[in-house]
C-alpha positions in Angstrom: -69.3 57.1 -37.5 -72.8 57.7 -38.9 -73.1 56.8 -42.4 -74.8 59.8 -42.9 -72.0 62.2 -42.3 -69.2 61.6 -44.8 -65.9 60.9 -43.2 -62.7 62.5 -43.8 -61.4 60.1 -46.0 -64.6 60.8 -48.4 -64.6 64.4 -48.4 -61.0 64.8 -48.8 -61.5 62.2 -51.9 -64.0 64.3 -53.6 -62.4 67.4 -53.1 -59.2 65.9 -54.5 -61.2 64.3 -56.9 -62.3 68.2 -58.5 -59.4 70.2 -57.8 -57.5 71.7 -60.8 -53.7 71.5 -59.2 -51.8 68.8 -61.5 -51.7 65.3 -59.6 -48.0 63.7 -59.6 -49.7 61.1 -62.3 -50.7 64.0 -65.3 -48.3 66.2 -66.0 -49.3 70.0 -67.5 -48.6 69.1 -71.1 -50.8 65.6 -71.2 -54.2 67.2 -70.7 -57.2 65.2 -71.1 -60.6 65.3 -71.6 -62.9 65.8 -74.4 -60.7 69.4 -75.6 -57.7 67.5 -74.8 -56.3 68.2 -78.6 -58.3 71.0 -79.9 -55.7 73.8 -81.3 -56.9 76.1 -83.0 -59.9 76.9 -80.1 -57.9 77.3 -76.7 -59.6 77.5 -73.6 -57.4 79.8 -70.8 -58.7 81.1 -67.4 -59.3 79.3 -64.1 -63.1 78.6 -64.3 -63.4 75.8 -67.3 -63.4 72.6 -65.5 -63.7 69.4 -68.0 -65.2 66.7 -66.2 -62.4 64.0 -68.3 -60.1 65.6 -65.8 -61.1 63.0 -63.2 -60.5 59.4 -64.3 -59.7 56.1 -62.9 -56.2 56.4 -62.4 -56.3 59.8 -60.4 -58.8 58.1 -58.3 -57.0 55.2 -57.6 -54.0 57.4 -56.8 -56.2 59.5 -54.7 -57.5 56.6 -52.5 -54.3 55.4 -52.0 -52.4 58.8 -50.7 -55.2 59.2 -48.2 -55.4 55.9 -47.2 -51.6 56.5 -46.5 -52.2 59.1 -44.1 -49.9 61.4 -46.9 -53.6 63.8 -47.6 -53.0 67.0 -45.7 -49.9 67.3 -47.6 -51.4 66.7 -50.9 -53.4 69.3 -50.3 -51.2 71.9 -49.4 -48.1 70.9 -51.5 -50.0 72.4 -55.1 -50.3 75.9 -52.6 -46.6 76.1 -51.0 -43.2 76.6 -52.4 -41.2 73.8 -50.7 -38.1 75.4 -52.4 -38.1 77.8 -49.3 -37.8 75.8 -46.5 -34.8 74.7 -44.5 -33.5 71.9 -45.5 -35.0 72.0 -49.3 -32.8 70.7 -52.1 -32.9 73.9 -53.9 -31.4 75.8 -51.0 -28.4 73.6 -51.4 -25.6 73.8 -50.2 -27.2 76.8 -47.4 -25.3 79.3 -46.5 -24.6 78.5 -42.6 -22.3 80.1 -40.2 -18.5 79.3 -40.3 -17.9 77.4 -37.1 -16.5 79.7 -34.3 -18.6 82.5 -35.9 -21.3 85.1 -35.3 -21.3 83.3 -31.9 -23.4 86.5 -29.9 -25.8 86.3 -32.2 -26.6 82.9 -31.5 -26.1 82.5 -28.1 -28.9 85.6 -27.9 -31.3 83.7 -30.5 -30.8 80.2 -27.8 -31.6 82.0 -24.4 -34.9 83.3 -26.5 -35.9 80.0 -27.5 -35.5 78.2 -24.0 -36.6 81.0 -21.8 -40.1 80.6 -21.8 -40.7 83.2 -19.7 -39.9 85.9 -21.8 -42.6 87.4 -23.1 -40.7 88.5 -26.6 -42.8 86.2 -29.3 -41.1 87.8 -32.4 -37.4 89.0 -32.8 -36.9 91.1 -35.8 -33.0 89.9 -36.8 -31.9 93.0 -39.5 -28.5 93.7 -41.3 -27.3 95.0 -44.7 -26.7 92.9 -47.8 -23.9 90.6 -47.3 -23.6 90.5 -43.7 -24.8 86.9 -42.7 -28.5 87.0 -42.5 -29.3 83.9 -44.0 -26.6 81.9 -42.6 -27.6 82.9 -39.1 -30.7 82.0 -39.9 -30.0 78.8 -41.3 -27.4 77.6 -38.6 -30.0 78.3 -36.2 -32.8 76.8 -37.9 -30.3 73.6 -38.2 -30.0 74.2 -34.1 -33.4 74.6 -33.4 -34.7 70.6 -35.6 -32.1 69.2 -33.2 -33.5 70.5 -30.1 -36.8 69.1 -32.0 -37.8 73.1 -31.7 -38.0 74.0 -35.2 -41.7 74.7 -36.1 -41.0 75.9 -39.9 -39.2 78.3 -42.2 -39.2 80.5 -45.1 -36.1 81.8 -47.0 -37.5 84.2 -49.1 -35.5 85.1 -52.9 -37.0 87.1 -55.7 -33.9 85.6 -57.7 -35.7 82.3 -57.5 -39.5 83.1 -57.0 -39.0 81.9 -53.6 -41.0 85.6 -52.8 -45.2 85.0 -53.1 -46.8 86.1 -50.5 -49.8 83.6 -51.1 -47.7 80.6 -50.5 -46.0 81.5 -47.5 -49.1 80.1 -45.1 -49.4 77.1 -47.0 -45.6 76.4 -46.9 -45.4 76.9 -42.9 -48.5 74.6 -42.3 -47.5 72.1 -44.3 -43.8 72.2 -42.2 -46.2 72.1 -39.1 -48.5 69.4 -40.0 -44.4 67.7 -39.5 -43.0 69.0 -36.5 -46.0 69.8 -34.2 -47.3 66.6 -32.2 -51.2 66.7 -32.8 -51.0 69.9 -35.4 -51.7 67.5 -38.5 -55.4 65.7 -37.9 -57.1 69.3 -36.9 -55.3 70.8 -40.5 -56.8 67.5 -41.8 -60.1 68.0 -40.9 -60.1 71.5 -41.3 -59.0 71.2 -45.1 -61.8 68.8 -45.6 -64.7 70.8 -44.0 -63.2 74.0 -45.9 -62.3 72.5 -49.8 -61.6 76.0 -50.9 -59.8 77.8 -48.0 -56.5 77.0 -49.7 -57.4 79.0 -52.6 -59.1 82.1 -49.7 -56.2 85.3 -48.5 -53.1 84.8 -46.7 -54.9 86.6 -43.9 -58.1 83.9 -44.0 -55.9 81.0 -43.9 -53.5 82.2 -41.2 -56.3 82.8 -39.2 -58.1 79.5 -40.1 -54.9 77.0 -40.4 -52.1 78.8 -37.9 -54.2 80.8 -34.8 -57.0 78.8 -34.9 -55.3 74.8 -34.5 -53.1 76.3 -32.2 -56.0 77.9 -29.9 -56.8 74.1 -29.7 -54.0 72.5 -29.0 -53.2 75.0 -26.3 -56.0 73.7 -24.7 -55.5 70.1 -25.3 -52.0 70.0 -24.4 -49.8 72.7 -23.6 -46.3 72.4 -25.2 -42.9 74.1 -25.7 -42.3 76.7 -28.1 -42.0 76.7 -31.8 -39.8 79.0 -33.9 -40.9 80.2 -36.7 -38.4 81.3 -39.0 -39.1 83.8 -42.4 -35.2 84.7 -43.9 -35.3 87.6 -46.2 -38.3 89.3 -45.6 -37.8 92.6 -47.6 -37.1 90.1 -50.4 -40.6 89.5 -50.5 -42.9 90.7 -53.4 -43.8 94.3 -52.6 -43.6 96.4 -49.7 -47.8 95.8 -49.4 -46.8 91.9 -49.0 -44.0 92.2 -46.3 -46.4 94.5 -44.0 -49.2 92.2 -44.7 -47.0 89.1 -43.4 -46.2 91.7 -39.9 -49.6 92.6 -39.6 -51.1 88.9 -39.1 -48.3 87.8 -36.8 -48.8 90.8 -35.2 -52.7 90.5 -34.5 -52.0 86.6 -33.1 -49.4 88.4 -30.7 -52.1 91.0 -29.3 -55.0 88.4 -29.5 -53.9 85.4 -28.5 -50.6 85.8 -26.6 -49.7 82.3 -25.0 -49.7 80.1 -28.4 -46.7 78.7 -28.1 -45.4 80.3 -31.4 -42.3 82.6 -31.1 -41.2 84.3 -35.0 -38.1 84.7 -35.8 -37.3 87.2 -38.8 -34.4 88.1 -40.9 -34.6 91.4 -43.6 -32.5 94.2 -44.3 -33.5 97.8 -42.5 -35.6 98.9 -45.1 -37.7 102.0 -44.1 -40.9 100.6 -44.2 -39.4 97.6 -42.1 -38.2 99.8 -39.4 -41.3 101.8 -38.9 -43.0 98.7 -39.0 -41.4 97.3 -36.0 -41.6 100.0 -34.2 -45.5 99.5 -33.7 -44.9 95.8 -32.8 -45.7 94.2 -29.8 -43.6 92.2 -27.4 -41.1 92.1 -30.4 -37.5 92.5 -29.8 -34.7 93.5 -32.2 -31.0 92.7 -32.9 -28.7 93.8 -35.5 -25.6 92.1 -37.3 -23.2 95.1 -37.1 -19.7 95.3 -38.3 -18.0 95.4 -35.4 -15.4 94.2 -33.7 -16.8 90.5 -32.7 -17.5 90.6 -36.8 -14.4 91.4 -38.3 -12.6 88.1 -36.1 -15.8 86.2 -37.6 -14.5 87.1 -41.0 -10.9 86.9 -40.6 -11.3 83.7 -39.4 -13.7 82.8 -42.2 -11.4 84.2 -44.8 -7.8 83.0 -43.0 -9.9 79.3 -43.2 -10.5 79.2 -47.0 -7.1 80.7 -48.2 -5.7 77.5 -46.7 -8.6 75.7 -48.5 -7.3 77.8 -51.2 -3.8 76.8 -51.3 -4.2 73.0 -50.3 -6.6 72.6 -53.1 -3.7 74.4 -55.6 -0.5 73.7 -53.8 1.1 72.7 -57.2 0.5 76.3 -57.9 1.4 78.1 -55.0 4.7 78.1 -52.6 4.8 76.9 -48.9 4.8 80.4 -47.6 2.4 82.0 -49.9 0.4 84.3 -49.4 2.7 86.6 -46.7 1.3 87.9 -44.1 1.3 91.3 -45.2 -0.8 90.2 -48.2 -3.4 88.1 -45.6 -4.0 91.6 -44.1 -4.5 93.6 -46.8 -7.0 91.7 -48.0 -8.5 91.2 -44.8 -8.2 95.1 -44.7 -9.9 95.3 -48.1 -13.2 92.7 -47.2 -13.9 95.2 -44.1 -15.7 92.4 -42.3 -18.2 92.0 -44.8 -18.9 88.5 -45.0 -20.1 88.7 -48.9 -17.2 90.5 -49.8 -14.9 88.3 -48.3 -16.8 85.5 -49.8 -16.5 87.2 -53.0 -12.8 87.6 -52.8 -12.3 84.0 -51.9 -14.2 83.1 -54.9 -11.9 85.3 -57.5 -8.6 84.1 -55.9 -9.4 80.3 -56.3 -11.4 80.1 -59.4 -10.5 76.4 -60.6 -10.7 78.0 -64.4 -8.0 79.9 -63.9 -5.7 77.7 -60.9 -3.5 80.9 -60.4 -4.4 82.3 -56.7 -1.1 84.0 -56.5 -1.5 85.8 -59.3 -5.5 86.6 -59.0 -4.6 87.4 -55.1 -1.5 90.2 -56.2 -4.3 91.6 -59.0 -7.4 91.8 -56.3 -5.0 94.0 -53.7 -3.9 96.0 -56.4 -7.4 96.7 -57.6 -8.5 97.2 -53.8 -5.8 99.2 -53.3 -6.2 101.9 -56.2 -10.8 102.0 -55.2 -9.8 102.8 -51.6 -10.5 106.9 -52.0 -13.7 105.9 -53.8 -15.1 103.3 -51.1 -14.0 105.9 -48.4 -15.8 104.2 -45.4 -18.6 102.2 -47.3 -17.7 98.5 -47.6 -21.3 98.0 -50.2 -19.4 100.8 -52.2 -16.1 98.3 -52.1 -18.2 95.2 -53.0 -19.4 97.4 -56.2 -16.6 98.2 -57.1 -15.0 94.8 -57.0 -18.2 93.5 -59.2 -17.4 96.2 -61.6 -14.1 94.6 -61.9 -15.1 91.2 -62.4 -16.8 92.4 -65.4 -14.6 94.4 -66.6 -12.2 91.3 -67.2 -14.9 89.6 -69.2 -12.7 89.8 -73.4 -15.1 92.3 -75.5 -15.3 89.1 -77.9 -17.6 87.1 -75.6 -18.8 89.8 -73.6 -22.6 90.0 -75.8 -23.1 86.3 -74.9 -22.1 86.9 -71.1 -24.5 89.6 -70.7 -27.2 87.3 -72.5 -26.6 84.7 -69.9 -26.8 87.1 -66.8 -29.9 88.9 -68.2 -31.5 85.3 -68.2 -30.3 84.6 -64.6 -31.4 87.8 -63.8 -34.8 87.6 -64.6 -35.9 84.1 -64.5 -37.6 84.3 -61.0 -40.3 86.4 -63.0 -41.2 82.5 -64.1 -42.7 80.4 -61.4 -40.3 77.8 -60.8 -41.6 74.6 -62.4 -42.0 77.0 -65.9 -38.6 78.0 -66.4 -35.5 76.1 -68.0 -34.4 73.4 -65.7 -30.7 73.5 -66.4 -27.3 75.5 -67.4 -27.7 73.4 -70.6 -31.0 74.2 -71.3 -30.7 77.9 -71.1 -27.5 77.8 -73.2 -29.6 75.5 -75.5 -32.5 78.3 -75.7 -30.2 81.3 -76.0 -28.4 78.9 -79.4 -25.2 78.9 -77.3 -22.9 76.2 -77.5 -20.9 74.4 -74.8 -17.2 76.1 -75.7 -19.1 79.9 -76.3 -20.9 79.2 -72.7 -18.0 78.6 -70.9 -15.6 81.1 -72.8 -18.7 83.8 -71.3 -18.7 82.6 -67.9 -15.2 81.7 -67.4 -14.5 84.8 -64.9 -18.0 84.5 -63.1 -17.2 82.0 -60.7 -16.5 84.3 -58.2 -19.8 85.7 -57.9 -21.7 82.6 -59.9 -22.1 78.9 -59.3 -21.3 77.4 -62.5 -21.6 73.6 -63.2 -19.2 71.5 -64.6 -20.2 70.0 -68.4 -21.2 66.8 -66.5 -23.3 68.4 -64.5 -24.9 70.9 -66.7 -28.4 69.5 -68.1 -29.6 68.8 -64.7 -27.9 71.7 -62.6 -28.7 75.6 -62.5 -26.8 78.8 -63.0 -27.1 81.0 -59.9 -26.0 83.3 -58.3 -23.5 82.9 -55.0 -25.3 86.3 -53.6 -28.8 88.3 -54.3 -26.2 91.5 -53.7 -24.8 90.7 -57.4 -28.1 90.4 -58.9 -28.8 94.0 -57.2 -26.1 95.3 -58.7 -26.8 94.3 -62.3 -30.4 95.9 -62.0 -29.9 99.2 -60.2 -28.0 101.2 -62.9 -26.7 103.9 -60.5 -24.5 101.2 -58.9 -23.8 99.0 -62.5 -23.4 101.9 -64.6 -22.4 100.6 -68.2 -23.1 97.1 -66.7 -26.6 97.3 -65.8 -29.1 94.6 -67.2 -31.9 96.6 -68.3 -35.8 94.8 -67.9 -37.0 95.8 -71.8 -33.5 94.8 -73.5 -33.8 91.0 -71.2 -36.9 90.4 -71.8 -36.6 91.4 -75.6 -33.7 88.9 -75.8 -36.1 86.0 -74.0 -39.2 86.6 -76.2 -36.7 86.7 -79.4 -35.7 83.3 -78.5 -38.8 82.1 -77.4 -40.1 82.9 -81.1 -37.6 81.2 -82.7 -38.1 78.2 -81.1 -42.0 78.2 -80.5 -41.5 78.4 -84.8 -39.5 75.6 -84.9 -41.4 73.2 -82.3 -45.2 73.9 -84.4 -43.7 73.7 -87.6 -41.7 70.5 -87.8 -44.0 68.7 -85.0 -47.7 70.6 -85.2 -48.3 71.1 -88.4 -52.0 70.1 -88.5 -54.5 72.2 -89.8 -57.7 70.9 -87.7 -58.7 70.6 -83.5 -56.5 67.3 -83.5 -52.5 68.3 -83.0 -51.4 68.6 -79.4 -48.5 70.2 -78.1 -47.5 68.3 -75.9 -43.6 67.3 -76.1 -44.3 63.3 -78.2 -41.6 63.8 -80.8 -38.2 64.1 -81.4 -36.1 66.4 -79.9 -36.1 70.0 -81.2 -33.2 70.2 -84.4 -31.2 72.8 -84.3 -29.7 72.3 -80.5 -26.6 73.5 -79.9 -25.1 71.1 -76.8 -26.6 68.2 -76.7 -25.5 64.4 -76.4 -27.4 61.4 -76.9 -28.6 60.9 -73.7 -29.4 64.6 -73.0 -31.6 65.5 -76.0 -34.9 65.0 -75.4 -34.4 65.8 -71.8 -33.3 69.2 -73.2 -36.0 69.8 -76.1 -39.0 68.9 -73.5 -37.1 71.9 -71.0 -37.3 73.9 -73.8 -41.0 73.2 -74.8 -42.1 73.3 -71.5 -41.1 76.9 -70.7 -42.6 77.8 -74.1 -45.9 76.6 -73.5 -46.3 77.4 -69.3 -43.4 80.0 -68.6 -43.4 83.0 -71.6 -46.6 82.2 -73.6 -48.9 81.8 -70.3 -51.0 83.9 -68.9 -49.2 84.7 -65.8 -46.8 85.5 -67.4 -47.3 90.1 -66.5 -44.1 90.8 -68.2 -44.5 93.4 -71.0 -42.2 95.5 -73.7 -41.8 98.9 -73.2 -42.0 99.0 -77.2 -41.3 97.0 -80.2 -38.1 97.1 -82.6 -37.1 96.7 -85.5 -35.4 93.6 -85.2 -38.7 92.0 -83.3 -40.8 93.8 -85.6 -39.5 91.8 -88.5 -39.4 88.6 -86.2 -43.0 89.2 -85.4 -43.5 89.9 -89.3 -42.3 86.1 -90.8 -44.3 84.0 -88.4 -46.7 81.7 -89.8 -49.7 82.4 -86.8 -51.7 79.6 -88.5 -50.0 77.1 -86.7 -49.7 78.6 -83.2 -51.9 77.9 -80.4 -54.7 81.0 -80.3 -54.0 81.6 -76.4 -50.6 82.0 -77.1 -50.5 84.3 -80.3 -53.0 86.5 -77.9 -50.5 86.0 -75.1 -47.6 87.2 -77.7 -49.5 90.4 -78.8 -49.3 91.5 -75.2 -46.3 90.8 -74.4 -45.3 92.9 -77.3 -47.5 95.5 -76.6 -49.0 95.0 -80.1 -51.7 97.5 -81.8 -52.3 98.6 -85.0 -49.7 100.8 -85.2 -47.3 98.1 -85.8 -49.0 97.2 -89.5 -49.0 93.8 -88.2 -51.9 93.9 -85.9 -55.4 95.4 -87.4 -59.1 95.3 -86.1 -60.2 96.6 -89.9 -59.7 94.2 -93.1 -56.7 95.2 -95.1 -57.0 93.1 -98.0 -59.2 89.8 -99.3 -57.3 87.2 -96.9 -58.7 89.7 -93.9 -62.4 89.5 -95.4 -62.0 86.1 -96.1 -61.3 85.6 -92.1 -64.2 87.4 -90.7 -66.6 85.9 -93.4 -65.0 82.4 -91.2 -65.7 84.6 -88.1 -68.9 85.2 -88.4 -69.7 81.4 -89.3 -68.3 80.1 -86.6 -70.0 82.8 -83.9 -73.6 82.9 -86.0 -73.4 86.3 -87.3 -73.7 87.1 -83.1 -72.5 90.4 -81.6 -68.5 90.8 -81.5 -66.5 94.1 -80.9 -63.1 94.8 -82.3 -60.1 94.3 -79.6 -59.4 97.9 -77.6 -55.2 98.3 -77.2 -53.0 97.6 -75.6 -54.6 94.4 -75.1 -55.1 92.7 -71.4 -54.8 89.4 -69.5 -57.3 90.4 -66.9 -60.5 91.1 -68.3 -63.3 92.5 -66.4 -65.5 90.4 -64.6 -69.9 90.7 -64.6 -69.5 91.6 -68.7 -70.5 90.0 -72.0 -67.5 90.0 -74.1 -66.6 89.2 -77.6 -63.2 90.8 -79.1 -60.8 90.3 -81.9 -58.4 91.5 -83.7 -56.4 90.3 -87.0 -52.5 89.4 -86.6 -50.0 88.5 -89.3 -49.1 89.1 -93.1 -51.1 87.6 -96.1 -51.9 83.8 -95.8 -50.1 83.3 -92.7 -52.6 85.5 -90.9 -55.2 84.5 -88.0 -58.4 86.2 -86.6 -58.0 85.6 -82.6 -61.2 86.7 -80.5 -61.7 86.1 -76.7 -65.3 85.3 -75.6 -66.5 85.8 -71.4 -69.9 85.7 -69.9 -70.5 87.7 -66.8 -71.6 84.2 -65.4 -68.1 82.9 -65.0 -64.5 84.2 -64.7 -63.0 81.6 -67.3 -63.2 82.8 -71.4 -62.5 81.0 -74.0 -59.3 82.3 -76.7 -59.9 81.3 -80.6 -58.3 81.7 -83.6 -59.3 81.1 -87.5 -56.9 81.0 -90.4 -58.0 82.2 -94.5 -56.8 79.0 -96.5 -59.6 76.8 -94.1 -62.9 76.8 -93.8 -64.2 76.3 -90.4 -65.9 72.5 -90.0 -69.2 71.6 -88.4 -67.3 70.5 -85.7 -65.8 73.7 -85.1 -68.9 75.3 -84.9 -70.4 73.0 -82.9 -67.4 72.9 -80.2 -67.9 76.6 -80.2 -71.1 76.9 -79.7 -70.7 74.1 -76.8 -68.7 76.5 -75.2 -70.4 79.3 -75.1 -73.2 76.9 -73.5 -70.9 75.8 -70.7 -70.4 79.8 -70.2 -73.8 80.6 -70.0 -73.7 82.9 -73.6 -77.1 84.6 -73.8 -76.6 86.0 -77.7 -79.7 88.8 -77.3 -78.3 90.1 -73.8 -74.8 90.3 -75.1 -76.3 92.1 -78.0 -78.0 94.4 -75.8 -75.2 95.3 -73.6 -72.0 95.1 -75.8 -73.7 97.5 -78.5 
């Protein structure tokens, strides 16, 4: 190789070397560089690179991943959600087909695969809620890696974040660079030529990392097909998304028919998915009905677990329990709805209450009396039946239960490395202890997957079935039940407060740039289920969601309004000691304006003079504009901007100001507090800023006037 031309190995280096994604060596909360510790002057956005980012150790580790061969999927891995594939460890246990089951289906999706000759590249696979998508999809996914056929997947979930549409091409490419013989050194160089196509559309980089390689290695050496598999389509972020995702398979199909690609797709029959399909080319369809072939599938399913049922709680049950009669009620009652049946199975042997006689007697009865009202709907059944479960929740633990679900609820709104790690934790957030949490939950296991108390700081609360989480959100099929988006998200920024409070006041008190937030202390007091060996584990969770899930800026959650409760909250805090992105990143979240009487743009008293006298020292008397309301995240690009507003009461009030030069997209978020004059050093850092941005003081005059 010419010395002249840098090699792979080198440009892949120094692109690693500058990219912003968090090496396996620094984590998110140990920042370094020479703002590493300042507090009180935050820097957010995407465009402020500090050059003591890059420092021996990452490029030791650097060298030694690509010397190891392992660089392609450093690259992508910062881009793709590797929760969504296959085989991932947060999928588990899958859902997968019941052996002897959905057999047509597969046997169809098998004579696809192998006959090459068919000219069908993409079978659309669609059914209602609950009637075996996934597990079809998984069991043949499963089929398709042991007839070394599997290309890659994607089970989409907006209960787990599993549903963005900008890490879907990353995630199958990064599956690819795996399965496909001679996929991997054209992504390789590709990536290295291109530094920033990872960060260009979906659209760019299916073109670029997908049609593209495969183009080649058609040419270089035809192969078998690979299946592509996407699970849950409609569960994807927007209806915008999901057609976006059609539309580039779709132009591969009509442009470059013989890559040896075939898509395989799983959604509901959502409108906008039907008359999407309809326009598709050389794209077949199949549907999981509930038919005859369907209803044996689930008896057969359900039939199988009763006597799971009763051999796991024979001390409970009798030899001949449950008669036959029973059996087909119940198998009347499911209606060869596989969820339902699965949800059934789940109320008659929950382990918290080892009665399945009993539980069985009470579901038939229940399913009995709701038949005039399901008429011929099993969904309306399935309803019905969740209604139920809650119902039998006691009125004395009922609040706490519905704090737990709204949680569960709504945490895929946080990307998944930003919210609470664990059962414990979120109990621990919420100030719930261990006996309260499972008084709440005790008749959830049928639609919940609750871990044991030994399990509990390391494993999640979820759901058995998105079709419950539906239910709890749509309040024409909840009713009294529904989990409303203002009162869930009032309950997490409540709790957020309190403990953001307790984490800056006992372990950040300083005053100056040198206190860091990152989690070097003890754990958090005031835990509620803890043990020795779980504490700090537990405190950092906490911490951690604080400081990248609720208080960051991607966070685009908002109130609908502010009450009284909160507005008292809001009232008490001491904002000298939060960080100034976050108090900013609290005010909208809030929705706060001056209305409130916490939030002003005009001084109110001597402590608000006293803080823009600071102001003005620290910007040099230069231009700034009072905050407009509500207040944004995303501020307009090509500007000169300078705002602030005042928050708080008396001496535990902050001015906050955001500065952005039309010369980058990154600001810079600051706050000031009464008691403390601002230092040289301050002023200096500040003004060093607005250097790295470019700040031209007489052309932000001229345009921000």
């Amino acid at each position: 190789m010419s010395p002249s031309v840098p090699s792979f190995l080198d440009r892949a280096k120094g692109w690693l070397s500058g990219r912003r994604s968090p090496s396996p060596l620094i984590r998110r909360d140990e920042k370094t560089g020479s703002f590493s510790n300042a507090r009180d002057f935050t820097i957010t956005g995407g465009e402020f690179i500090d050059a003591g980012g890059v420092n021996e150790m990452n490029i030791s580790y650097i060298t030694k991943v690509i010397s190891s061969g392992r660089a392609v999927f450093e690259l992508l891995e910062p881009y793709a959600c590797l929760e969504a594939t296959k085989d991932s460890s947060a999928r588990h246990p899958p859902p997968r087909c019941h052996p002897g089951t959905r057999l047509r289906i597969q046997d169809g999706l098998t004579q696809w695969l192998f006959n090459e000759s068919d000219e069908r590249k993409m079978l659309w696979v669609r059914g209602f809620a609950g009637t075996g998508k996934s597990a079809v999809a998984q069991s043949f996914g499963d089929f398709c890696s042991d007839a070394k056929r599997h290309g890659a997947s994607y089970f989409f979930s907006r209960t787990t974040s599993r549903n963005k549409i900008e890490t879907v091409v990353p995630t199958i490419v990064y599956q690819l660079a795996i399965t496909v013989p001679g996929y991997r050194p054209l992504i390789e160089h590709r990536l290295a030529d291109d530094p920033l196509l990872l960060r260009n559309s979906p659209e760019v980089q299916f073109r670029k990392l997908i049609v593209e390689p495969f183009v080649t290695l058609l040419h270089q050496r035809p192969s078998q097909s690979f299946v592509i598999i996407l699970d849950g389509l409609d569960e994807c972020d927007g209806e915008d998304p999901q057609l976006r995702i059609l539309d580039m398979i779709n132009h591969m199909m009509r442009t470059n028919p013989n890559l040896p690609l075939r898509w395989l797709i799983f959604s509901r029959p959502e409108a906008h998915l039907k008359d999407a399909f309809i326009d598709l080319i050389n794209c077949g369809r199949e549907e999981l009905i509930l038919d005859a072939e369907c209803r044996d599938d689930v008896e057969r399913y359900t039939r199988e677990h009763i006597s799971r049922i009763k051999h796991k709680l024979r001390k409970f049950v009798p030899a001949d329990w449950p008669p036959e009669e029973q059996m087909r009620e119940l198998l009347n009652a499911v209606s060869g709805l596989f969820v339902l049946a699965s949800t059934c199975l789940n109320y008659i042997g929950d382990p918290s209450e080892a009665d399945p006689r009993s539980r069985l007697d009470a579901l038939l009865i229940f399913m009995h009396r709701s038949q005039e009202s399901v008429s011929m709907n099993p969904l309306a059944a399935l309803d019905l039946f969740y209604s139920r479960i809650l119902e039998g929740i006691p009125s004395a633990v009922f609040k706490t239960t519905t704090h737990i679900l709204a949680h569960t609820s709504y945490k895929s709104q946080f990307y998944e490395l930003k919210r609470l790690h664990s059962a414990q934790a979120l109990c621990n957030f919420l100030r719930i202890d261990q006996v309260a949490f499972y008084k709440a939950v005790r008749g959830l296991h049928a639609v919940m997957s609750i871990p044991e108390p030994e399990d509990a700081a390391l494993s999640q609360l979820q759901f058995h079935h998105t079709s419950f989480q539906d239910f709890l959100l749509d309040p024409n099929r909840s009713g009294k039940f529904v989990i409303r988006k203002h009162e869930a998200l009032l309950d997490i920024v409540q709790s957020g407060i309190y403990w953001y409070e307790v984490d800056v006041i006992h372990f950040h008190p300083c005053i100056g740039w040198d206190s860091e937030l990152g989690h070097k202390h003890d754990s958090l007091p005031g835990l509620t289920w803890v043990s020795k060996d779980t504490r700090s584990l537990l405190s950092e969770s906490i911490t951690r969601f604080l400081q990248w899930g609720l208080f960051n800026r991607d966070f685009d959650m908002v109130l609908d309004g502010v009450d009284e409760g909160l507005l008292s909250q809001l009232s008490n805090i001491d904002f000298r000691y939060w960080q100034a992105h976050n108090v900013l990143n609290l005010a909208i979240i809030c929705r706060l304006d001056p209305l409130t009487s916490l939030v002003r743009t005009e001084p109110s008293g001597a402590m608000d003079h006293q803080l823009l006298e600071y102001f003005n020292l620290v910007i040099r008397n230069g231009i700034a504009k009072p905050a407009t309301f509500p207040l944004r995240r995303d501020l307009p690009d090509g500007q000169w901007i300078r705002n602030y507003f005042i928050i708080g009461q008396g001496v535990k009030s902050v001015i906050v100001w955001t500065t952005k030069s039309p010369y980058t997209r990154g600001r810079v978020t600051c706050s000031l507090r009464s008691d403390q004059e601002p230092s040289d050093v301050q002023i200096s850092r500040y003004q060093d800023y607005l250097r790295k941005f470019g700040w031209d003081e007489e052309k932000a005059k001229l345009e921000m006037k």
